[in-house]
TIVO-2410 file (N, C-alpha, C; in nm, 3 decimals):
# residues 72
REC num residu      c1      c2      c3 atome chaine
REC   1      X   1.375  -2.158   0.753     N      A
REC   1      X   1.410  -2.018   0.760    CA      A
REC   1      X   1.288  -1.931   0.737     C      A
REC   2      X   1.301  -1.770   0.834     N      A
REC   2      X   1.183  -1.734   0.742    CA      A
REC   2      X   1.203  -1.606   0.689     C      A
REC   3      X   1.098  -1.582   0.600     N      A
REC   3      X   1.108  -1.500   0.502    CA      A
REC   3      X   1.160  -1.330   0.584     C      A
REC   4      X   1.250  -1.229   0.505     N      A
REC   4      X   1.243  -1.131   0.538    CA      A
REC   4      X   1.107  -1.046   0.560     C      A
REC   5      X   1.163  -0.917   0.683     N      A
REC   5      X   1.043  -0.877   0.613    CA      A
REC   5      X   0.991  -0.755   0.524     C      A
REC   6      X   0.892  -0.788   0.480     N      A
REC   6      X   0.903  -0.648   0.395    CA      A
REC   6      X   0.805  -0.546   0.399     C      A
REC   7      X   0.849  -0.412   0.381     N      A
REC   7      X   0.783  -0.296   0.419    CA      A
REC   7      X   0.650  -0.279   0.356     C      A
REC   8      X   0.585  -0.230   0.390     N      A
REC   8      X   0.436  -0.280   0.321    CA      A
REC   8      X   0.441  -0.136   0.218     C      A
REC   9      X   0.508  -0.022   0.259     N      A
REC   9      X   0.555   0.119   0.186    CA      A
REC   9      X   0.673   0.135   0.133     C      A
REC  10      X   0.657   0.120   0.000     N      A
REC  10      X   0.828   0.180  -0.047    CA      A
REC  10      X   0.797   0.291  -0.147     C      A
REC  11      X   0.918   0.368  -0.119     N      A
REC  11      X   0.914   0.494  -0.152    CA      A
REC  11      X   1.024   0.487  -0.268     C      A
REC  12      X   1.024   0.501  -0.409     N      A
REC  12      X   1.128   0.458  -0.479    CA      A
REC  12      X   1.242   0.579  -0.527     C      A
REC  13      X   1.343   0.613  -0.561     N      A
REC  13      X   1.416   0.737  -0.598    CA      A
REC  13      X   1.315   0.824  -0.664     C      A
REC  14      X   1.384   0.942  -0.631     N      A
REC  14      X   1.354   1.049  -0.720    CA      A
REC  14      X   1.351   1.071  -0.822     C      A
REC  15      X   1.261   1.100  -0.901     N      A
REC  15      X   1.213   1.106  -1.088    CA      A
REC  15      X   1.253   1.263  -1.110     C      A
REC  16      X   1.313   1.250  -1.213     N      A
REC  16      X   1.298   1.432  -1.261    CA      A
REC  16      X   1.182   1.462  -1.294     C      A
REC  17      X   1.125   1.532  -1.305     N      A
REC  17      X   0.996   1.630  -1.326    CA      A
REC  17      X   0.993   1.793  -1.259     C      A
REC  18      X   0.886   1.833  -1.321     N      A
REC  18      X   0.894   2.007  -1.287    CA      A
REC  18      X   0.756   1.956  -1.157     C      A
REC  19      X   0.740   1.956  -1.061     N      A
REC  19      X   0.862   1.924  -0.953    CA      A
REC  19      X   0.911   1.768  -0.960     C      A
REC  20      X   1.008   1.744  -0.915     N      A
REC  20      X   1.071   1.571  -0.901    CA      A
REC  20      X   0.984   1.547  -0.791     C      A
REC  21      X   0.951   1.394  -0.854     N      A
REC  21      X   0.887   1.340  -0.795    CA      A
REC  21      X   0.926   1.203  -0.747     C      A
REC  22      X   0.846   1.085  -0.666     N      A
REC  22      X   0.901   0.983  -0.601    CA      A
REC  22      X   0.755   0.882  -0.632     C      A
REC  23      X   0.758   0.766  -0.668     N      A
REC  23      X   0.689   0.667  -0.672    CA      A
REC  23      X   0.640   0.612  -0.541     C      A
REC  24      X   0.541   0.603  -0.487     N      A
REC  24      X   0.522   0.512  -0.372    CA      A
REC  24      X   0.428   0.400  -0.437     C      A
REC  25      X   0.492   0.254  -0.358     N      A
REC  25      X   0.434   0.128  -0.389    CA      A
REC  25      X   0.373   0.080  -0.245     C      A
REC  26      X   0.238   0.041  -0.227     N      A
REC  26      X   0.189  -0.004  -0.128    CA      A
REC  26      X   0.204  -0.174  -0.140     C      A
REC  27      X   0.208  -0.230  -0.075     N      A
REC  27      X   0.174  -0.400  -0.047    CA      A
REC  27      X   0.212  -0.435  -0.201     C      A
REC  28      X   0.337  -0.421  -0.257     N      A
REC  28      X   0.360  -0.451  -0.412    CA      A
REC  28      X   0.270  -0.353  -0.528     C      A
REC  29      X   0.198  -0.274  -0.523     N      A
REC  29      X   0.122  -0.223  -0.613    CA      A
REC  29      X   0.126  -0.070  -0.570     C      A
REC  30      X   0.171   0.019  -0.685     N      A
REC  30      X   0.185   0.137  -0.748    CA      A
REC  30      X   0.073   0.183  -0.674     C      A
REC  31      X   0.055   0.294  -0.610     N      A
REC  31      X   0.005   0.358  -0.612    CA      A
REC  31      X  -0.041   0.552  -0.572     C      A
REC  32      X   0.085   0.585  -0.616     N      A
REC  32      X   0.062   0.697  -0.646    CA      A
REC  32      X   0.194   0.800  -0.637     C      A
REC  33      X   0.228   0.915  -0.671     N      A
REC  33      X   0.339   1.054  -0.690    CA      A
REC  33      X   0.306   1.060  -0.552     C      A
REC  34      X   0.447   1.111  -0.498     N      A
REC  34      X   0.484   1.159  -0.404    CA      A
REC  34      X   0.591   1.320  -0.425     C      A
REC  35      X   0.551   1.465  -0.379     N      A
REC  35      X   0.587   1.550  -0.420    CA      A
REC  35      X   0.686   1.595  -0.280     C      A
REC  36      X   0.657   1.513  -0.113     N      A
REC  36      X   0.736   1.537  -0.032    CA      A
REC  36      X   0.681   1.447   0.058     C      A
REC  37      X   0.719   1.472   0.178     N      A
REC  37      X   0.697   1.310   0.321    CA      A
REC  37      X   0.536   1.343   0.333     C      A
REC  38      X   0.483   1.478   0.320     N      A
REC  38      X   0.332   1.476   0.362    CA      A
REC  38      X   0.231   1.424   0.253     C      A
REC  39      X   0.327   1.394   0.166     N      A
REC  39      X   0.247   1.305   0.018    CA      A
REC  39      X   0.233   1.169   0.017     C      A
REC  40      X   0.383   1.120   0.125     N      A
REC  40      X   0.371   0.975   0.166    CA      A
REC  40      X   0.278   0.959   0.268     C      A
REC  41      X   0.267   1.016   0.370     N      A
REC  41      X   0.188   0.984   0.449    CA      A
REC  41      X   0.042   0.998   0.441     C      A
REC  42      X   0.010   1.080   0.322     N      A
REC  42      X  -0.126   1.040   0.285    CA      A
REC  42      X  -0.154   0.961   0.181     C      A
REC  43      X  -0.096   0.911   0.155     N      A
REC  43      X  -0.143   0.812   0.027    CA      A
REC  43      X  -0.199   0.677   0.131     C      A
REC  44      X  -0.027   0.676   0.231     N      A
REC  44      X  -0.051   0.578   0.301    CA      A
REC  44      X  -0.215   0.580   0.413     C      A
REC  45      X  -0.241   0.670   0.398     N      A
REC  45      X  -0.371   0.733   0.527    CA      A
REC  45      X  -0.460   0.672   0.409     C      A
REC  46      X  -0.447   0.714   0.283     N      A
REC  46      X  -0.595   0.708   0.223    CA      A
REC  46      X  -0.576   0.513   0.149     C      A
REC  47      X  -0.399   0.461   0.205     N      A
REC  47      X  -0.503   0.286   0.166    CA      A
REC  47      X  -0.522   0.241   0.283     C      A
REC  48      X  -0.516   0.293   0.376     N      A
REC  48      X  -0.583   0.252   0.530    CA      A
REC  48      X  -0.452   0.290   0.646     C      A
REC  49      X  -0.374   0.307   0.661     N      A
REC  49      X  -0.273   0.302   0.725    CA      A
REC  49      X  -0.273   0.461   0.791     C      A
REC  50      X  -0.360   0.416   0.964     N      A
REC  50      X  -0.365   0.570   1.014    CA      A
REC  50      X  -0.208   0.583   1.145     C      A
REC  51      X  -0.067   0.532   1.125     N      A
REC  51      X  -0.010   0.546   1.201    CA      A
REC  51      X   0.101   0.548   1.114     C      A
REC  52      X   0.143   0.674   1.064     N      A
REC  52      X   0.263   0.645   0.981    CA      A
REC  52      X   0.357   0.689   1.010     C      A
REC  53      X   0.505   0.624   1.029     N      A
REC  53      X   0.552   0.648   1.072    CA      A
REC  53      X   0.699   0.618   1.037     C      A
REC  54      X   0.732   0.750   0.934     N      A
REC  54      X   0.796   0.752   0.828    CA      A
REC  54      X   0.949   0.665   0.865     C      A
REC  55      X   0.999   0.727   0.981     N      A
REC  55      X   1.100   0.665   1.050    CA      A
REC  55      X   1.180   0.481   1.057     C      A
REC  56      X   1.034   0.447   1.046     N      A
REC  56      X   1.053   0.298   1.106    CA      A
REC  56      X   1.058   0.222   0.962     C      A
REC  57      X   1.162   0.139   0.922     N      A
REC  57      X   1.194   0.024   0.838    CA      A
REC  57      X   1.100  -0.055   0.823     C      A
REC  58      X   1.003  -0.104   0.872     N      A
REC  58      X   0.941  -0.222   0.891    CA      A
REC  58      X   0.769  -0.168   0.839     C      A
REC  59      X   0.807  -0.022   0.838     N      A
REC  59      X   0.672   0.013   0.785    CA      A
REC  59      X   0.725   0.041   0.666     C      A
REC  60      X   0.806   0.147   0.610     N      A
REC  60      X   0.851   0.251   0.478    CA      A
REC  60      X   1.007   0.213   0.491     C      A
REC  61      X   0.974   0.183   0.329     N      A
REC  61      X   1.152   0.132   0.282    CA      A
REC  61      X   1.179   0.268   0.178     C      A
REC  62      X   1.302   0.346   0.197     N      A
REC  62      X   1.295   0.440   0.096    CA      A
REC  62      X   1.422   0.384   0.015     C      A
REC  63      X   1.434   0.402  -0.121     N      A
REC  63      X   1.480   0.391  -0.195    CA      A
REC  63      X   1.570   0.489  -0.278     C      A
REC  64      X   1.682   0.476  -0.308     N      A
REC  64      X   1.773   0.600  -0.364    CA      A
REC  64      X   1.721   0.748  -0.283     C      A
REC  65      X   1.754   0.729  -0.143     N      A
REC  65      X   1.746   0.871  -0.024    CA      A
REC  65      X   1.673   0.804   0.059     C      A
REC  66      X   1.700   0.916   0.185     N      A
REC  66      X   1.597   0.869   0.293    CA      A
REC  66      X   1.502   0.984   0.270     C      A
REC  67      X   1.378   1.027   0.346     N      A
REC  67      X   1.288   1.113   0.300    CA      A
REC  67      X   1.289   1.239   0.351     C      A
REC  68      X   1.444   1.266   0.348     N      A
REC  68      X   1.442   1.416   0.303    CA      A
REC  68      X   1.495   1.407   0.198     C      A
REC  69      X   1.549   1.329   0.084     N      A
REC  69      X   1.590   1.329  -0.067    CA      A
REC  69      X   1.445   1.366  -0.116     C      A
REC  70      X   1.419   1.505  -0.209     N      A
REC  70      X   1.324   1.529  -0.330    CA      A
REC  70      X   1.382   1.595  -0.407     C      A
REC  71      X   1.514   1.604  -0.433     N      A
REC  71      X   1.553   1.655  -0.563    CA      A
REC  71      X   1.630   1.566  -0.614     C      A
REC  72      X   1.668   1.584  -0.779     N      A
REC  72      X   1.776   1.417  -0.827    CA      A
REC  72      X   1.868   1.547  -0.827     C      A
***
């Protein structure tokens, strides 16, 4: 059998904070606040990833919302 696959971007629920914020995890590892979709797509730009494309499963898994959820 083979393995699922998995999104190399996950975007995790919404955190309360003054503003709520969202965790993004690259390739298993943390790396950085997300304050809306143009926060995901540059994090993802700045660990190399110049085609993002928030839409597609196979790139970005979102977690508790899809990415228009930024408020809890």
């Amino acid at each position: 059998m083979s393995e699922p696959v998995v999104a190399p971007v996950i975007v995790f629920g919404v955190m309360p904070g003054d503003p709520p914020f969202r965790i993004v995890q690259i390739n298993g590892d943390p790396v950085g606040v997300a304050y809306d979709m143009v926060d995901v797509i540059r994090i993802a730009d700045q660990a190399g990833f110049k085609h993002v494309d928030l839409d597609d499963p196979a790139f970005v898994r979102w977690l508790g919302g899809g990415k228009y959820r930024w408020t809890v």
